[in-house]
C-alpha positions as CSV (number, residue, x, y, z in Angstrom):
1,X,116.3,71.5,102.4
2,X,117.1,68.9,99.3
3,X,120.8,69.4,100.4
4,X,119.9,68.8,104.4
5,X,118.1,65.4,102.8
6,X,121.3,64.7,100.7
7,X,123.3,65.1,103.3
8,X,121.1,62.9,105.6
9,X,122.1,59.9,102.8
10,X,124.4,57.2,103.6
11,X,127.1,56.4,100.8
12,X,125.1,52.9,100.2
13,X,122.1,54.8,99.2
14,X,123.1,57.7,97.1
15,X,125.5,54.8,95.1
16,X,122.0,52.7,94.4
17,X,120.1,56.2,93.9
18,X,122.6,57.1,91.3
19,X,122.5,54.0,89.9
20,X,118.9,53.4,89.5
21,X,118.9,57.0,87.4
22,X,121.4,55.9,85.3
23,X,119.1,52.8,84.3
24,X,116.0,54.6,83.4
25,X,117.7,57.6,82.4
26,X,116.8,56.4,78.4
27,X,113.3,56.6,79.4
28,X,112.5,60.1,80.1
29,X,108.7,59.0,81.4
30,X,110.8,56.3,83.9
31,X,112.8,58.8,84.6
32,X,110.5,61.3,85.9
33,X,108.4,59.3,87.6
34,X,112.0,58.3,90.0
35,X,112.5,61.9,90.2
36,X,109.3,61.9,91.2
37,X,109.8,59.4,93.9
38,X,112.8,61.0,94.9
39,X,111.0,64.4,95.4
40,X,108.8,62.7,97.7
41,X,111.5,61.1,99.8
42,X,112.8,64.5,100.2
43,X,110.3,66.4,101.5
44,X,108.8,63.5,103.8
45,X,112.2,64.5,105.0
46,X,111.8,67.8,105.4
47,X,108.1,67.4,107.2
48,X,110.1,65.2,109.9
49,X,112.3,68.1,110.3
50,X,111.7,70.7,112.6
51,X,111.0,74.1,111.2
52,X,113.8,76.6,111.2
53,X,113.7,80.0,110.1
54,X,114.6,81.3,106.6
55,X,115.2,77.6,105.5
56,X,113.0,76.8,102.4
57,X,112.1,74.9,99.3
């Protein structure tokens, strides 16, 4: 499912996602709170998603 949402990305936001790691990257608490945030993103994804079988986290 975290490659579906991937996928789902257009090039302007995985270029400011990638960016934005690579600023708080230094600060591993900053760091895992956008990995956090990220998480979240992808599976309010994946509950917009219809269900399909044998697809999981």
């Amino acid at each position: 499912m975290i490659k579906a949402w991937v996928t789902s990305l257009d090039d302007a936001t995985v270029v400011t996602t990638l960016a934005r790691i690579a600023v708080v990257n230094p600060d591993p608490m900053a760091l895992l709170d956008y990995l956090r945030q990220l998480c979240a993103e992808a599976h309010a994804y994946q509950s917009r998603m219809p269900e399909r079988p044998g697809l999981a986290w």
